[in-house]
C-alpha positions as CSV (number, residue, x, y, z in Angstrom):
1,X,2.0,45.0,37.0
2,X,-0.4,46.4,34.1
3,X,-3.6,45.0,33.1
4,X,-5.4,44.6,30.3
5,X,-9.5,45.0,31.0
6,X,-11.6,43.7,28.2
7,X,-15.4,44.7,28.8
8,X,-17.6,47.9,28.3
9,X,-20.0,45.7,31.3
10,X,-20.4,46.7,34.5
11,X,-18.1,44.6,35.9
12,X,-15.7,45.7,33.6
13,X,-15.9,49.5,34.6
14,X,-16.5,48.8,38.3
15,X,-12.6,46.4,38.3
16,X,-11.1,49.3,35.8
17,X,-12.5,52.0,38.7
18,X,-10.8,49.9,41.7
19,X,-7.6,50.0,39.7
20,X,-7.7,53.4,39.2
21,X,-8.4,54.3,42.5
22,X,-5.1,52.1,44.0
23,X,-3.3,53.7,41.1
24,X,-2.7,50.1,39.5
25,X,-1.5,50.4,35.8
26,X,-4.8,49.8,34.0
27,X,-6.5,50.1,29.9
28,X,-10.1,49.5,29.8
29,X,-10.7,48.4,26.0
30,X,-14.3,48.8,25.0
31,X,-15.9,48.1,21.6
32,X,-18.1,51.2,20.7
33,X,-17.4,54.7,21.2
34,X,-21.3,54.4,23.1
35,X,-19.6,52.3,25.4
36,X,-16.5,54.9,25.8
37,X,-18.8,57.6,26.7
38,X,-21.1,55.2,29.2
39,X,-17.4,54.2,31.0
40,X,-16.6,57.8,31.3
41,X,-19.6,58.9,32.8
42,X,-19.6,56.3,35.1
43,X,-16.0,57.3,35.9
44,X,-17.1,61.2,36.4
45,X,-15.1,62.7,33.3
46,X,-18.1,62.1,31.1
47,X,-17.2,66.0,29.4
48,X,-13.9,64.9,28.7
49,X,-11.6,63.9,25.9
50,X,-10.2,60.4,26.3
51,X,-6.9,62.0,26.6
52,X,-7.2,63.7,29.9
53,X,-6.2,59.7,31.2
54,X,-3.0,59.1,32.3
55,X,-0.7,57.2,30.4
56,X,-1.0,54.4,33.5
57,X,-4.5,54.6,33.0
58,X,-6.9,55.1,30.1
59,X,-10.0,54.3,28.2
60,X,-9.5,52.6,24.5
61,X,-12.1,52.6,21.8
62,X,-12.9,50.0,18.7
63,X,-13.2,46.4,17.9
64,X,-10.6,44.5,18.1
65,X,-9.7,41.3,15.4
66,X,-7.3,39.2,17.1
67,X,-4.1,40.1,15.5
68,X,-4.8,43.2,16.4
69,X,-5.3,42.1,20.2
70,X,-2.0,40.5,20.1
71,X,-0.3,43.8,18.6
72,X,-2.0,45.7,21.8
73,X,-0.7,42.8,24.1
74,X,3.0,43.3,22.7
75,X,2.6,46.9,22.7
76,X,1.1,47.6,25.9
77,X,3.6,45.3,27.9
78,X,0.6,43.8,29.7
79,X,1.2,41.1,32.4
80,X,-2.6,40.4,32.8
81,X,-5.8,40.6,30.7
82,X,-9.3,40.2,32.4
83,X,-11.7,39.1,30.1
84,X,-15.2,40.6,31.6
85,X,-17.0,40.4,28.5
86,X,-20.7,40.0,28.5
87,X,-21.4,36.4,29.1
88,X,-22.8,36.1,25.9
89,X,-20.2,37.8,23.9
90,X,-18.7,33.8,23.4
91,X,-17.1,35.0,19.9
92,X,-15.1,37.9,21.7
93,X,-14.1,35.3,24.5
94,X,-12.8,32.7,22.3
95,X,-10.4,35.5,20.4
96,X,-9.1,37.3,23.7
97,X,-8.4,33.2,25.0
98,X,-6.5,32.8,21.2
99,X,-4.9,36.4,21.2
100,X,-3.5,35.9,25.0
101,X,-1.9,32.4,24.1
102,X,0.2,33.9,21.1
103,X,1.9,36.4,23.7
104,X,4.6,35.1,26.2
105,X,4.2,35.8,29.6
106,X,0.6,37.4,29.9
107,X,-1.7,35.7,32.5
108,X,-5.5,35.2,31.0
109,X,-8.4,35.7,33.9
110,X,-12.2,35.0,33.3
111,X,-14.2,37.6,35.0
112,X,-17.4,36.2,34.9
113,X,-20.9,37.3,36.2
114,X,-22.8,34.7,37.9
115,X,-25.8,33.2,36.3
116,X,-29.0,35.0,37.3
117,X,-31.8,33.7,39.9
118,X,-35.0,32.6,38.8
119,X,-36.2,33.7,42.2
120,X,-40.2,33.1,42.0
121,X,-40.1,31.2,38.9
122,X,-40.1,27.7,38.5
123,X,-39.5,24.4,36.3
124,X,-41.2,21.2,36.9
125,X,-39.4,20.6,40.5
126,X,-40.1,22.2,43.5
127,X,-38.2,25.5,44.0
128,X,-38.0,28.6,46.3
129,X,-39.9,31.4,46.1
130,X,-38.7,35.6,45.7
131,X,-36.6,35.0,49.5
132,X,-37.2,31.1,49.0
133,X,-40.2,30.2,50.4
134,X,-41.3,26.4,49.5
135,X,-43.6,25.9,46.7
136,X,-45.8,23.1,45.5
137,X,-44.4,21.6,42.3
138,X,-46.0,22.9,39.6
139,X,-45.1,23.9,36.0
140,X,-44.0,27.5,35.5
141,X,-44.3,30.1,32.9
142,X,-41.1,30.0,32.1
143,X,-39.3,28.4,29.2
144,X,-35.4,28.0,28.8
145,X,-34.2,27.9,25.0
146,X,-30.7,26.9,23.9
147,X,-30.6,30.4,21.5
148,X,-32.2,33.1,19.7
149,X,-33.8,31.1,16.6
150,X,-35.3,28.5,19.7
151,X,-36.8,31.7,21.4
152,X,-38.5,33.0,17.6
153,X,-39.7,29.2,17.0
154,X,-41.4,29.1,20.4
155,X,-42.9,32.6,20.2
156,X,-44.9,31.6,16.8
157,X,-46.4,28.9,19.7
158,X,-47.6,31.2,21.7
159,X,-50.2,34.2,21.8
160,X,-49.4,37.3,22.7
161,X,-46.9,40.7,22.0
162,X,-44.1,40.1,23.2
163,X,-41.2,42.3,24.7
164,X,-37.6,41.8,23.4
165,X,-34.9,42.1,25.8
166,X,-32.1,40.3,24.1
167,X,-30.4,43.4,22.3
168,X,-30.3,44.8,18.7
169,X,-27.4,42.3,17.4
170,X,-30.0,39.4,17.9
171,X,-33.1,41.3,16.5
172,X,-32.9,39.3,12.8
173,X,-33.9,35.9,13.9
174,X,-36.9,37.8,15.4
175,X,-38.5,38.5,11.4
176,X,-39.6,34.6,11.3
177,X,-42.1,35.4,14.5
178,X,-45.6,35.5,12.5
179,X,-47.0,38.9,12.8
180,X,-43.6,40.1,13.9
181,X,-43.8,44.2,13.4
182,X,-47.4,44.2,15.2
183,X,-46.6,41.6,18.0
184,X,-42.7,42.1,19.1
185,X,-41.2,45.1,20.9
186,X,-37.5,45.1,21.1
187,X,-35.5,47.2,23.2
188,X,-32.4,48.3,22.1
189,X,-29.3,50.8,23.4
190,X,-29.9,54.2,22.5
191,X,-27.3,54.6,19.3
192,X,-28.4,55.6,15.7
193,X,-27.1,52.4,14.5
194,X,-29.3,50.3,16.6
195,X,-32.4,51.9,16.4
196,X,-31.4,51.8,12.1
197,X,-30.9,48.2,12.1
198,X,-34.7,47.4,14.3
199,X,-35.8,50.0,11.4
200,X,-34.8,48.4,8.3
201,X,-35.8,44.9,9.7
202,X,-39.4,46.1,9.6
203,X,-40.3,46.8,13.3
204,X,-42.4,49.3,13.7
205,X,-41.3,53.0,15.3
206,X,-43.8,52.6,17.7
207,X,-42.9,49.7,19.1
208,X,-38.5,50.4,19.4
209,X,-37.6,51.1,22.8
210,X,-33.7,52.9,23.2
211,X,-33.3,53.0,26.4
212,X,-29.8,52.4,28.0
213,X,-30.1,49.4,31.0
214,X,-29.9,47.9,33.5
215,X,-33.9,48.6,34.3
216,X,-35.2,48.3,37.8
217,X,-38.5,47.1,38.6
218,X,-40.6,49.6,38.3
219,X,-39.6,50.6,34.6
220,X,-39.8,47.1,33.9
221,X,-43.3,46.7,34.8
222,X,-44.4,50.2,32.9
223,X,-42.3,48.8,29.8
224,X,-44.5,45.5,29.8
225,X,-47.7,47.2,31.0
226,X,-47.3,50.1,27.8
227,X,-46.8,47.0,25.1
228,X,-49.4,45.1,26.5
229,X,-46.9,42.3,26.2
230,X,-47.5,38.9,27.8
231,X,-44.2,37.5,27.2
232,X,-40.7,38.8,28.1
233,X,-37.7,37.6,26.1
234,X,-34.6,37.8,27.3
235,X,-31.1,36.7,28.1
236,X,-29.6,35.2,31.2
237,X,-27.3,38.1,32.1
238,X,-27.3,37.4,35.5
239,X,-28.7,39.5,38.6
240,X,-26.2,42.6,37.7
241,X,-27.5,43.3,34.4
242,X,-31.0,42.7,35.9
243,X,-32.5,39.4,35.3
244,X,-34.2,39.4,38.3
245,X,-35.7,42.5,38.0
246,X,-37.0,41.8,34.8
247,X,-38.4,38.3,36.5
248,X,-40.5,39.9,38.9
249,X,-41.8,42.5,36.8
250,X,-42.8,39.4,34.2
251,X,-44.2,37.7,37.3
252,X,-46.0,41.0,38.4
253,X,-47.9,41.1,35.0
254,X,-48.3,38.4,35.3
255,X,-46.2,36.9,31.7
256,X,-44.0,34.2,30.4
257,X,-40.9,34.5,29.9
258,X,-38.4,33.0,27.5
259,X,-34.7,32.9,28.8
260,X,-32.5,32.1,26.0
261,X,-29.1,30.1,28.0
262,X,-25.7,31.3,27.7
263,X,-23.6,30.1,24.2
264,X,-20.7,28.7,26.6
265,X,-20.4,26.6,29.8
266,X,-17.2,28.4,31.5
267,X,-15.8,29.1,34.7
268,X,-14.5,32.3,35.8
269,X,-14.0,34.4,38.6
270,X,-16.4,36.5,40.3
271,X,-15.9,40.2,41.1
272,X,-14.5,40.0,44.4
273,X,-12.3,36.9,43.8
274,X,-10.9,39.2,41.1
275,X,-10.2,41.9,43.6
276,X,-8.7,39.5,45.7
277,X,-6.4,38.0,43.3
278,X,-4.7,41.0,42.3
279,X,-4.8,42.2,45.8
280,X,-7.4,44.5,46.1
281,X,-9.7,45.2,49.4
282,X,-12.7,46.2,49.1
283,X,-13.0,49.9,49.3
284,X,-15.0,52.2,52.2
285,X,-15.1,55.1,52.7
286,X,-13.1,55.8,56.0
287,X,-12.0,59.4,57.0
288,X,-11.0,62.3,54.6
289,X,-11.2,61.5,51.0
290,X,-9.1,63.0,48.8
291,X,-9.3,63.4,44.7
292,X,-8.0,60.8,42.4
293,X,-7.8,59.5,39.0
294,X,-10.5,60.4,36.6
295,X,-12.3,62.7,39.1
296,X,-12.9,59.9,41.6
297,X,-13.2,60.1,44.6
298,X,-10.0,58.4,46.6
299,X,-11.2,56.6,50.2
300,X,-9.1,54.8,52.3
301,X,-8.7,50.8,52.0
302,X,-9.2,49.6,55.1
303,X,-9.1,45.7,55.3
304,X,-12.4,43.3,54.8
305,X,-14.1,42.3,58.2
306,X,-16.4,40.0,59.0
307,X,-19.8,41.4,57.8
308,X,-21.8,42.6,60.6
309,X,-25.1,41.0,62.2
310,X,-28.2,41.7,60.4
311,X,-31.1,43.8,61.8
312,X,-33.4,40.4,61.1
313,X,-33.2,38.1,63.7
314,X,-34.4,34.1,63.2
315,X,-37.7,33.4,65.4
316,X,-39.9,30.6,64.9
317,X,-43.9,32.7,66.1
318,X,-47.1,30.5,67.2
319,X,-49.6,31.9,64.3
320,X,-52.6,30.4,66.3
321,X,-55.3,32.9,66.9
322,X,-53.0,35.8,65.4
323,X,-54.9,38.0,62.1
324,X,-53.0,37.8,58.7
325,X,-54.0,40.6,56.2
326,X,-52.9,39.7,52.8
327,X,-53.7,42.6,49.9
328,X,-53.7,40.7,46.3
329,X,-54.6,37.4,44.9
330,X,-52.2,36.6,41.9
331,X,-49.2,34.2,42.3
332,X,-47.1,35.6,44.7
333,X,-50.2,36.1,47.5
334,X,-51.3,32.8,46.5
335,X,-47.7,31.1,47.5
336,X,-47.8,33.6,50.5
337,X,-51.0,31.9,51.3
338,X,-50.3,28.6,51.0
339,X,-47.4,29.0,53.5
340,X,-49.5,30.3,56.2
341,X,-52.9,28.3,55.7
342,X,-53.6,25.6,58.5
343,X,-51.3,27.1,61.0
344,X,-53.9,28.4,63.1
345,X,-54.1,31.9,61.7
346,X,-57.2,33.9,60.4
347,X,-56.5,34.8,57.0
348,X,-58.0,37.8,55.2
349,X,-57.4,38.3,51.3
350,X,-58.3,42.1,49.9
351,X,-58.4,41.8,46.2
352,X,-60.1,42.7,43.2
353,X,-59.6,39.0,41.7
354,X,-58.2,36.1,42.9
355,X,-56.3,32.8,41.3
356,X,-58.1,29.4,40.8
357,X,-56.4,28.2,44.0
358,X,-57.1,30.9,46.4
359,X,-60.7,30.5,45.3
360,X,-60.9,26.9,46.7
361,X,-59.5,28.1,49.9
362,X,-61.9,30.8,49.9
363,X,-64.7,28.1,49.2
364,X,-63.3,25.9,51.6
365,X,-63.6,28.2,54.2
366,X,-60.1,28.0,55.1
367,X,-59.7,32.0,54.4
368,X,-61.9,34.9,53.8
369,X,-62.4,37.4,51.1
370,X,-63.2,40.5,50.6
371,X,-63.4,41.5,46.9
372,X,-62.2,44.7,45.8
373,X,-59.7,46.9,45.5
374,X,-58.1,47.5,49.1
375,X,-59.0,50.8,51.3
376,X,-57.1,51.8,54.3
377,X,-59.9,51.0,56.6
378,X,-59.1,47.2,55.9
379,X,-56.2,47.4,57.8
380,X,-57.4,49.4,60.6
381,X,-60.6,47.4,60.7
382,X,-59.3,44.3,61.3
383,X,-56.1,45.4,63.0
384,X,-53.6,42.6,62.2
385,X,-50.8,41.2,63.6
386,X,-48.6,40.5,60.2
387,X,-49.8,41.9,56.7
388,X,-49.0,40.8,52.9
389,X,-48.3,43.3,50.1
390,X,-48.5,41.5,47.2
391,X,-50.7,43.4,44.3
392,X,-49.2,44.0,40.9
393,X,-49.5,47.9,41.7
394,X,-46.5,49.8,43.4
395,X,-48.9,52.3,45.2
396,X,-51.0,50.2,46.6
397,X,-48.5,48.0,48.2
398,X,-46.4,50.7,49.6
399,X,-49.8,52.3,51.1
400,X,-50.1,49.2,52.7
401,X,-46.8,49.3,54.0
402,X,-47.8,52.5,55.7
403,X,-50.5,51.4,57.0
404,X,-49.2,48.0,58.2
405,X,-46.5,50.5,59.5
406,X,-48.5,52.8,61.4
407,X,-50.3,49.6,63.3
408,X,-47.8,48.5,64.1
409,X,-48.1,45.4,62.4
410,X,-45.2,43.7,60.8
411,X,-45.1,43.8,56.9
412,X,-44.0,42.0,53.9
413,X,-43.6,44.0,50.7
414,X,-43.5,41.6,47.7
415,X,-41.7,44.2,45.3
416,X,-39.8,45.9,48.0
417,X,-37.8,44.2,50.1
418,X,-36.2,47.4,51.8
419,X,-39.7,48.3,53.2
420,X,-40.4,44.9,54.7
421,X,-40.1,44.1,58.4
422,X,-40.2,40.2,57.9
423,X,-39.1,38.1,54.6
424,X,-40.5,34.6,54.4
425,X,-37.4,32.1,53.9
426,X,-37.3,29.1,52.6
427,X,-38.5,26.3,54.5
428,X,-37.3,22.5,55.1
429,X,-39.8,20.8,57.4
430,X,-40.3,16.7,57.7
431,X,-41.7,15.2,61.3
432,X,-38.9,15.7,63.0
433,X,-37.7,19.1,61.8
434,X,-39.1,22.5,60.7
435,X,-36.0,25.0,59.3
436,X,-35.9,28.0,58.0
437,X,-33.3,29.7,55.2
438,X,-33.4,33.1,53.9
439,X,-30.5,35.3,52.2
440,X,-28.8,38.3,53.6
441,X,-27.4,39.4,50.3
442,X,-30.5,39.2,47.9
443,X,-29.0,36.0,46.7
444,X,-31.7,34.2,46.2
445,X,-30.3,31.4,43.5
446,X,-27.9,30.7,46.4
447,X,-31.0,30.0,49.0
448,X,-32.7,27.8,46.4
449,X,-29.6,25.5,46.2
450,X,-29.0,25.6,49.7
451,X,-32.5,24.7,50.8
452,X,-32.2,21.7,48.5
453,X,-29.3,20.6,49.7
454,X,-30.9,20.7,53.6
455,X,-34.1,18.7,52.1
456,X,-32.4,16.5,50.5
457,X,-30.3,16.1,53.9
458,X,-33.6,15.3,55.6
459,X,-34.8,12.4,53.4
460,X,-31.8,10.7,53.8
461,X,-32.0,10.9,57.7
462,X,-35.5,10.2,57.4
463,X,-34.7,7.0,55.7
464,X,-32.0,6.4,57.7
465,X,-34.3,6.6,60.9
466,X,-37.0,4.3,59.2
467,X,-34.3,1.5,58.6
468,X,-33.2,1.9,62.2
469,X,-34.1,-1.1,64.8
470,X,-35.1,0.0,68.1
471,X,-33.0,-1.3,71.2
């Protein structure tokens, strides 16, 4: 078996790694020699020559047309080619599909990344929240656009810099914004050519950002908070090529954003159903390693179990007379709040500012406030039983982690789920039944369908119920 791996993405290095390590007869074709050297450092040999691969194994460089793809097919002796492509790469997709076709006996496979989570965001229905928690319908900030021209029109509709996400291929349509040098900030990979074509567009030096992703949170939030930027552009390239991060950094700061969709409705594989197809288990580390292919490090394969229990165990708590400290007052506390208000807790809000609706609870007595920025002594003052981090700041929330922590209280980080003690789930509750859903992967598109799915489970039974005569 040889396989032909289309696909300087993630996914495409991470499936041309696994093959490598079980010593599977792989090419990894990638367009730009940028995205040879990013496979190679990923691969540990970023110092060497793409000749130090094996002739089983190796690393090819350029654009291909599509004759040229079915000369490589017929040449190579391929039996498989895995298209993992970036989702919106529709033009490469179609000629790998047309190139495959024209060559007898090689097996086509769509490798494709799912679609990203809109996690806190919503549209005009109800949705979950950043682990699924239920919120009021209500329209969000966020606007879905069919493409790149749809995404300039709208920006000349609304105020604001903006920062560009979407890459420097789709930077031209960006020229019809009004103001378009002053307002827009694109980000683009760090290669000359990229950084020339922003240039002779007419952006402005100041505002070009080469940087090479994905970006986590944090950088995210310092890239939005340094343009000023109160919109975020960018494409749907799914939770691995961090879509959610850049979500809840846009939320954070509290900006629209503007998702452009993806150019093709397909169907595809995921990553492990890849790995399982061609026989692959997923690899842990598991007693002496030894050295392999491309500097790699060569674990055992030991076979897939079951995944193990998590640490977080399901408990329904009585809230009545128990002290809820929640630090911020944007959209995220406000959700928070709305969860927990008329369940018998006392509810505390520490915050400089608050939103329109936290107000009217504030007003309505239903929660108090103390406004200004939070001190330690909050916590220890009124020494609660469960505490809310939820400020757009990274140092305040993870002080009050520590303090939460060193009370013993349990915690809920908003922007870090690895230093919460709780997660608030997404919740399906009626008259007869209260439940509870929240995701052990981070998945949290998955939760938001699945809680539907329960809801809309419980109307029907409710309407079932109402029809029912009673013996």
């Amino acid at each position: 078996m040889k396989v032909l791996i289309f696909g300087g993405t993630t996914e495409g290095r991470q499936l041309f790694e696994r093959f490598c390590q079980a010593e599977i007869p792989a090419t990894l074709s990638v367009a730009t020699e940028y995205g040879r050297q990013v496979a190679e450092t990923k691969l540990g040999a970023a110092s060497a020559p793409v000749a130090f691969a094996p002739s089983d194994q190796q690393i090819r460089c350029g654009r291909l047309s599509e004759a040229e793809m079915v000369a490589l097919l017929e040449e190579g002796g391929y039996d498989y080619v895995v298209d993992a492509t970036h989702p919106y790469a529709a033009i490469v997709s179609e000629c790998i599909r047309a190139a495959v076709a024209q060559v007898a006996g090689v097996k086509y496979l769509r490798l494709l990344r799912p679609e990203g989570s809109f996690g806190n965001f919503a549209d005009d229905s109800e949705v979950a929240g950043e682990e699924g928690d239920q919120a009021a319908a209500t329209k969000s900030h966020i606007h879905v656009v069919p493409n790149v021209t749809a995404a300039a029109q709208l920006l000349n509709q609304l105020s604001g810099k903006a920062l560009l996400t979407t890459g420097s291929k789709e930077l031209q349509p960006f020229t019809a914004v009004d103001n378009f040098a002053e307002r827009l900030y694109p980000r683009v990979l760090p290669m000359l050519d990229s950084l020339e074509k922003a240039l002779s567009l007419g952006f402005l030096p100041a505002n070009i950002i080469c940087m090479q992703g994905p970006f986590d949170f944090d950088l995210n939030c310092a890239m939005l908070k340094m343009s000023r930027a109160k919109i975020l552009v960018t494409k749907d390239s799914g939770d691995l090529g961090g879509f959610e991060e850049k979500l809840r950094a846009a939320e954070t700061q509290g900006c629209d954003v503007i998702v452009i969709s993806r150019p093709l409705d397909e169907e595809g594989l995921s990553f492990d159903q890849t790995l399982e197809f061609f026989g692959l288990e997923k690899l842990k580390p598991q007693g002496q390693k030894t050295q392999g292919l491309f500097g790699l490090e060569k674990p055992e394969l030991v076979a897939s179990k079951e995944s193990s229990p998590s640490p977080f165990f399901p408990i329904y708590i009585d809230l009545g007379r128990s002290k809820i400290l929640v630090v911020g007052g944007g959209s995220i506390a406000e959700r928070r709040i709305k969860a927990l208000v008329g369940r018998g807790a006392k509810i505390t809000v520490v915050s400089s500012s608050v939103s329109e609706s936290v107000a009217k609870l504030v007003e309505s007595g239903e929660l108090e406030l103390i406004q200004r920025k939070y001190q330690s002594e909050d916590a220890c003052n009124l020494k609660p039983d469960l505490v809310i981090a939820a400020t757009n700041d990274r140092e305040t929330n993870h002080q009050v982690m520590l303090d939460a922590t060193g009370l013993k209280a349990q915690v809920s980080v908003a922007d870090r789920r690895q230093e919460c003690s709780f997660y608030f789930p997404a919740t399906m509750e009626d008259d007869r039944y209260l439940a509870a859903l929240v995701s052990k992967t981070a998945d949290h598109s998955a939760v938001r369908k699945t809680a539907a799915k329960i809801r809309e489970l419980l109307a029907q039974e409710g309407q079932t119920d109402d029809k029912s005569s009673q013996p």
